[in-house]
Every structure is written in C-alpha cells, then in structure tokens.
C-alpha positions in Angstrom: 8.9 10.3 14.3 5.7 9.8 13.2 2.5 9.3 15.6 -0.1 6.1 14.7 -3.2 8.0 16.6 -2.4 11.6 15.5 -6.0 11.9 16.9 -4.6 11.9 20.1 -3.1 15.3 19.6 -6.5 17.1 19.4 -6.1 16.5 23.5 -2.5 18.3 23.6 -4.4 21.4 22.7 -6.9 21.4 25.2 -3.8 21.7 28.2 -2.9 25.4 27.3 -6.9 26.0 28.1 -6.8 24.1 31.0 -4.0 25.6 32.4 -5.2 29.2 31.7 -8.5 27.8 33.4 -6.8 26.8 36.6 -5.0 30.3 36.6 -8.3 32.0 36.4 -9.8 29.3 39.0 -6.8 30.5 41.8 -7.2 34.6 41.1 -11.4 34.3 41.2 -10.7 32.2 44.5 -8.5 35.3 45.8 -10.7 37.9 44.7 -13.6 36.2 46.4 -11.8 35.6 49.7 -11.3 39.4 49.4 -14.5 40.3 49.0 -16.4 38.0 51.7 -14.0 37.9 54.2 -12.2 41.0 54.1 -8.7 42.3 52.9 -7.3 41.9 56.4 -8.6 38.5 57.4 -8.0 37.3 53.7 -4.4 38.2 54.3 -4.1 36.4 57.4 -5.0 33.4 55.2 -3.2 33.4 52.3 0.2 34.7 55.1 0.1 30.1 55.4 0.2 29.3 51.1 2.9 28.6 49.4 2.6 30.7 46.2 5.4 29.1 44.3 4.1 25.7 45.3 0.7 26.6 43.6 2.9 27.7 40.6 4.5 24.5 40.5 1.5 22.2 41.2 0.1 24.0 38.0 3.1 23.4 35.9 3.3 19.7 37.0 -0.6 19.1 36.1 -0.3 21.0 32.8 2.9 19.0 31.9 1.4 15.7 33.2 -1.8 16.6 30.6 0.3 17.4 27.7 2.4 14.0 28.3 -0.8 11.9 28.6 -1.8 13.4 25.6 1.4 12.9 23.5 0.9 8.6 24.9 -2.4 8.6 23.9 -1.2 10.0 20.2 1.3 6.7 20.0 4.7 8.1 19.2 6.7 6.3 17.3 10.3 6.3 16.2 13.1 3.8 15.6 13.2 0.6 13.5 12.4 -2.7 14.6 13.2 -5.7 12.7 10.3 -8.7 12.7 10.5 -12.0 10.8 7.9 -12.6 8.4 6.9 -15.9 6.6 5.4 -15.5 3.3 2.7 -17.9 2.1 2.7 -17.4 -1.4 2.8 -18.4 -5.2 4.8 -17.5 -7.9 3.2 -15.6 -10.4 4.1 -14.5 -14.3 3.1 -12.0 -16.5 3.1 -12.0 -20.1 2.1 -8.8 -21.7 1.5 -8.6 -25.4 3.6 -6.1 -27.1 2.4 -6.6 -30.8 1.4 -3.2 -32.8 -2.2 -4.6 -32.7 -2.4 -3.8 -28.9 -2.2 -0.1 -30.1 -5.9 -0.4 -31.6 -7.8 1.8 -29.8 -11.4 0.0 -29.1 -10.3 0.3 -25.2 -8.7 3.7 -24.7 -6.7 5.4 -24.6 -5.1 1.9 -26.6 -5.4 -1.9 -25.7 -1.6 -1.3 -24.5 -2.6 0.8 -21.9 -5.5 -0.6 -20.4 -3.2 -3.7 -20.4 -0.9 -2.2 -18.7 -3.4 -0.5 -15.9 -4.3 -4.2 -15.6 -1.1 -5.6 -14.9 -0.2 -3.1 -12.4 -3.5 -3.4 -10.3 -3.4 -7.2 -10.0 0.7 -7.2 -9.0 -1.0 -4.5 -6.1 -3.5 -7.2 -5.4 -1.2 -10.0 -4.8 1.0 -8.7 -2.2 2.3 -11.7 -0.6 3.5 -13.2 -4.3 6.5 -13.1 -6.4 5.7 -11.7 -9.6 7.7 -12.3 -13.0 7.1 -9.7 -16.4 7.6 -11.6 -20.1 6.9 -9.2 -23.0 6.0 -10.5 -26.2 5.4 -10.2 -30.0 6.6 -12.2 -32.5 9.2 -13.7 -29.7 8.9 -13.4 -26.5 11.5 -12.0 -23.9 11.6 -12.0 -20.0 11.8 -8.2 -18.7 12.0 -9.1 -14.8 12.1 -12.9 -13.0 10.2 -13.5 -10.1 10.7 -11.2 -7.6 8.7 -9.9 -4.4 9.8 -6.7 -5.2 6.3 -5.1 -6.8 7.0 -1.8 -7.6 10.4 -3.3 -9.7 7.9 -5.5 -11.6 5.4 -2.5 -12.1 8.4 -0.6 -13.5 9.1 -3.6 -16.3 5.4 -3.2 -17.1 5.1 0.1 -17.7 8.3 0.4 -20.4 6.7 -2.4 -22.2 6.5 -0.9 -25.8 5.5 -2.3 -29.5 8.7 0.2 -31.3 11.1 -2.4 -28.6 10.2 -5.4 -30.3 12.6 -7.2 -32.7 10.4 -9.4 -34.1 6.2 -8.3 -34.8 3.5 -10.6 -34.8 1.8 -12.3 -31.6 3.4 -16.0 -30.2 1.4 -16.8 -27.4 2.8 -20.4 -27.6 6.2 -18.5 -27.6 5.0 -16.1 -24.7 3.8 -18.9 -22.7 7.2 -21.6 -23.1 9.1 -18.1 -22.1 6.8 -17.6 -18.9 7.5 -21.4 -18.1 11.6 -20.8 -18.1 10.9 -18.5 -15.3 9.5 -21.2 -12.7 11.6 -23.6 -11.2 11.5 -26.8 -13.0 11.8 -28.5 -9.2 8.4 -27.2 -8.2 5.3 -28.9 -9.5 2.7 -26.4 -8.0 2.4 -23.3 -6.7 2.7 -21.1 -10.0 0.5 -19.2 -12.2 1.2 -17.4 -15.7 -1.4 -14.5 -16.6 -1.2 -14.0 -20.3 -2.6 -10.6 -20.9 -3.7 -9.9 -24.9 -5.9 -9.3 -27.7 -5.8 -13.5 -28.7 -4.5 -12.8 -32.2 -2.1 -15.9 -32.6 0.1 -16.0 -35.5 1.7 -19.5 -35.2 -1.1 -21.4 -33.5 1.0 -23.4 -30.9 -0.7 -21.7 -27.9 -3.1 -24.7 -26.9 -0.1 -27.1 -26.8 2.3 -24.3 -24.8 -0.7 -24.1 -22.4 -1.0 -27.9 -22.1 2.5 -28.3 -21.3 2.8 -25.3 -18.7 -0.8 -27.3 -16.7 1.9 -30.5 -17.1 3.9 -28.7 -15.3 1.8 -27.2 -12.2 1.3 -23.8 -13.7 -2.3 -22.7 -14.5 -2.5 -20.4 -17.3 -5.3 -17.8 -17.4 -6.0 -15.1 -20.0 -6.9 -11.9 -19.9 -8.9 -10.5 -23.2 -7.9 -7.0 -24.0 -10.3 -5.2 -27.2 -13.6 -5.8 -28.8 -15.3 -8.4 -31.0 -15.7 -5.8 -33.3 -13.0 -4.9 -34.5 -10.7 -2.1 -34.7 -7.8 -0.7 -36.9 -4.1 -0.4 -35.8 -3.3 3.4 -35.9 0.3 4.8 -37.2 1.3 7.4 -35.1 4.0 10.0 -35.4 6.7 10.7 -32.5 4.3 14.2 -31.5 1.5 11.3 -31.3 -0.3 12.7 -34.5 -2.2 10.3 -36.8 -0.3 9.6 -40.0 -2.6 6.1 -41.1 -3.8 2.7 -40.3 -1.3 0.0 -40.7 -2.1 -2.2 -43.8 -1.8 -5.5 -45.2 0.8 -6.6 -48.2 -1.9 -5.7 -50.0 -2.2 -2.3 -48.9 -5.8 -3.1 -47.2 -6.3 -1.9 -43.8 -5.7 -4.4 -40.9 -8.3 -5.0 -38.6 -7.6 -6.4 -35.3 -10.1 -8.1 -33.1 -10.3 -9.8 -30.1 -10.7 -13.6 -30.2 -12.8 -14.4 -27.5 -12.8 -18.3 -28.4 -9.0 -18.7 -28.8 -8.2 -17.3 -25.4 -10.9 -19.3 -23.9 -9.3 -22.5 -25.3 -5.7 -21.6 -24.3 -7.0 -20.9 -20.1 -8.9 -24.0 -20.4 -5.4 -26.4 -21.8 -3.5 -24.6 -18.9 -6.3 -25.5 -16.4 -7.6 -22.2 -15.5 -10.5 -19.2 -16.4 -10.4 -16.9 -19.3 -11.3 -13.5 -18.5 -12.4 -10.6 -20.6 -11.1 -6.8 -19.5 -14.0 -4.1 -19.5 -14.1 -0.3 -18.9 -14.0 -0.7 -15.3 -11.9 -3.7 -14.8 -13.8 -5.6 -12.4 -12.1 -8.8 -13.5 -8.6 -7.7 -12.2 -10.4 -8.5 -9.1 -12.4 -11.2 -10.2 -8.8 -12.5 -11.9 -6.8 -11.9 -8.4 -9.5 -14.0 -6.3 -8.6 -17.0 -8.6 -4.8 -16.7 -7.8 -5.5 -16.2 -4.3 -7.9 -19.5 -4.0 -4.9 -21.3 -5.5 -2.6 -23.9 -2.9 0.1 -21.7 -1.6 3.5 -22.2 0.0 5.4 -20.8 2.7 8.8 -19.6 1.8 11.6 -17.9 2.8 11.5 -15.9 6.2 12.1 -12.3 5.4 12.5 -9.6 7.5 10.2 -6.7 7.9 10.8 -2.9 9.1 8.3 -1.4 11.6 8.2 1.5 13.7 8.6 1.3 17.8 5.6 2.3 19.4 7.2 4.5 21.9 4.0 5.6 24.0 5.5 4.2 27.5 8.2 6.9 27.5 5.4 10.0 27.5 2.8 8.0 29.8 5.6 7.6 32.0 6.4 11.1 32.5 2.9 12.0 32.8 2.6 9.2 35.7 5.5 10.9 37.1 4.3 14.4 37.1 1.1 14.3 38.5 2.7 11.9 41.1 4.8 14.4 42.4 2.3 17.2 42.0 -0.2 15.0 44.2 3.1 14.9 46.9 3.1 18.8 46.8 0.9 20.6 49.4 0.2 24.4 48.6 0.3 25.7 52.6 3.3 26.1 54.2 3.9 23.4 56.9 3.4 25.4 60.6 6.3 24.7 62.9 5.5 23.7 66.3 7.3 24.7 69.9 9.4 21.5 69.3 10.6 23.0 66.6 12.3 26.0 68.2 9.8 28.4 67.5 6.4 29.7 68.6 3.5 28.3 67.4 
C-alpha cells in the first residue's frame, strides 16, 4: 500500500491531540459545574448523563477524524489494468565502439560521455521503441527495437572497444546495420541516431545515409571529441597508462572529431548534426527533433496502476460521526406511561 498525498497524514496526527483536548474539555466542564454550582446540585446533574455514552461519542469522533484523515492521504493498493495507445516512432542507436572513442578530450573518454548520451535521450523518449547497433570496423545489432528502455540502456552500457572483432570506424556499415532493424514495410516513422567521433575509414557513409532518407529514416549525428585533437591512450586491465596507440609507423595516432563529415552524413539522411558538449544540452536539443517528427499509433498495451482506495476510509469516517451525531449523552427520563415515576 502506498498513499499518493502522504501529506494527508500530517492530519492523522492531529486526532490523538484532539481527542486528549475533548477529554480535558469534559473534566474542566465538571470541575467547573463543581465549583459554581455546588458538589450537591452538580451531582443532581450529572445523576441524568450517560458517562459511557460520552466515552463512546469521543471514540466515534476521534475514529471518524483519523479515517478522514487516512481518505484525505489517498490510499492505494491493488492493481488495475488500463489500455494504453502508444503514439510513437521507432528509433536506433548506433554507438561507435572504435578504440578512438577512448581518447580522452571529453572525460572521463569519448566512450563514456557517449554512453551518458545514449542513455539520457532513450529516458527522453518514453513513448518510443528504441534499437542499440554497436560498431567499429563492422557493425553488429546489440538489441532490436523494443519499448523496453531500461533493456536498451543495459545494451548501451556493455558496449566496449576490447568486444569488437574487427577495429576501425564504418559508419556506412553502422548505418545499413541500423536500417535492417526497421521494417522494410514502413516508409516513415523511424529515426537512426548515429553517435561518434566522424572518423570514417571506408567513406560510404554519405551514400548509407542517402539510402536510409530513401527509405523514411532520418539519420542525425551526434559529434563526440574535439577539433583538436587527442591521442588514443593504451590502458592496462588495473586502468594504468602503458602508451598511446601508434601508427605502422610507430607515430602516435591522433584522433579528432570531424565536424564536416558528420554534418554531411545528417544532412544525406535528411536530418540535423549535432555536436556533444560538457553539459549535454543537445541530448535535449537532439530529443526535441525526434519528438517534432510524424508519429504513429501502435499497438495497445496494457498499463499497471494502483487503485485509489480513498472511498473505503471516507466511508467509515461518514459512518462514524453519523452514528456519534445519533448518540445523545443524557439518559432518556422515563415518564408515568412508562411504569415509573417521573
């Protein structure tokens, strides 16, 4: 049981004072019949009340207090099962898993910050079925489109660089491997989110993009790094620096973000480029887009809720002060008719 005003409570609390003030209110009355009238005539008065009617006219009022205040709290217990339609779209991820998303110009590493990304915009699209592709020098698809967000956030965060077969960065392979996860029946109603530093090592993104737009899905891209450049660090297992990864050559790679590239890729798959900064505004910014997009109502699915279960305490509390209202606190004289004297 949980209770949606838990507010409400505060007013349970008060009924143990009130109930110790209408105790005190019945003795001071007492004392003060004593005192102006007299023991003797004060006894002649209180020979008509009903002592154990007071008691329970007190026990009523404090119990129909404490149930008012347990309605006004909003109790609630028990399941109740409510159809839902979803207007939605359907939504991919592709994550670059390349050892250059371990450069650490965003920290703690481009990886990270990607990830942080991905997560806050599947928790900004509620209502839409998300799909995870990882991807280096192929691309593979983690989880298909689900509504099930914290199973796609779980397939984001195991993405790893040390799990790809193949290194490098395809996003004309990431892309085609987002596309497989749409249904080719629909023509709208899809989005792929390619999150990544732009370094393309086989240059067939633009055309991948243009054929994803051919087929309803707009493609937008995420930046992740800086213009400037950064080396890829080699890391032990205890996450000590052993080097920088190097060329054939043995010179040191430098990674940087391409701007330009990722810029032309969102505008072939018909949608906005975006580039990731320290506070991420443009997960937002990124999630507005998707949101503004034509959505579609699908299947009905049923939700869980709580029962508000309020009417069973207000009903008591009616109750209760109703009969304590009924009760009178003098005894009921009986009259010649009756068989006795008046």
């Amino acid at each position: 049981m949980r209770f949606a005003q838990p507010l409400g409570l505060i007013a349970l609390a008060l009924v143990p004072a009130l109930a110790a003030l209408y105790a005190w209110a019945v003795g001071r009355r007492r004392r003060d019949l004593r005192r102006f009238l007299g023991p003797e005539l004060a006894s002649r008065l209180a020979a008509g009340a009903n002592l154990e009617r007071q008691a329970l006219k007190g026990i009523l009022a404090a119990a129909g207090l404490a149930l008012a205040a347990l309605a006004l709290a909003r109790p609630q217990w028990g399941m109740r099962m409510e159809p839902m339609t979803v207007a939605g779209i359907d939504v991919v991820l592709a994550l670059d898993a390349s050892d250059s998303m371990l450069a650490e110009d965003l920290r703690p590493n481009r990886l990270e910050r990607a990830k942080a990304a991905a997560a806050e915009l599947i928790e900004r699209l509620p209502l839409d079925r998300v799909g995870v592709v990882a991807f280096a020098g192929t691309a593979e698809v983690l989880c298909p489109l689900t509504p099930d967000h914290e199973a796609a956030r779980m397939f984001v965060d195991i993405v790893d660089p040390s799990d790809a077969a193949v290194q490098g960065t395809a996003i004309g392979e990431a892309l085609r491997t987002a596309r497989s996860v749409f249904s080719r029946k629909e023509r709208k109603y899809k989005a792929i989110v390619l999150i990544t530093d732009g370094e393309d090592h086989e240059q067939q993104a633009l055309q991948a993009a243009s054929e994803a737009a051919a087929e309803g899905a707009v493609v937008y891209t995420l930046g992740v790094g800086s213009g400037r450049g950064e080396p890829v660090p080699v890391r032990g297992e205890d996450g000590t620096l052993r080097g920088y990864k190097k060329d054939e050559e043995g010179r040191v790679i430098t990674s940087r973000l391409d701007d330009m590239a990722l810029a032309e890729v969102a505008r072939a798959g018909r949608g906005r480029y975006f580039r990731l900064s320290g506070d991420q505004q443009e997960v937002a910014e990124l999630a507005s887009e998707i949101a503004s997009l034509e959505r579609r109502e699908r299947e009905t699915r049923v939700q869980s809720r709580l029962e508000d279960r309020y009417q069973i305490p207000l009903g008591g509390a009616v109750l209760a002060l109703g009969i304590e209202a009924l009760i009178a606190e003098r005894r009921r004289r009986r009259t010649l008719g009756e068989g006795g004297r008046a």
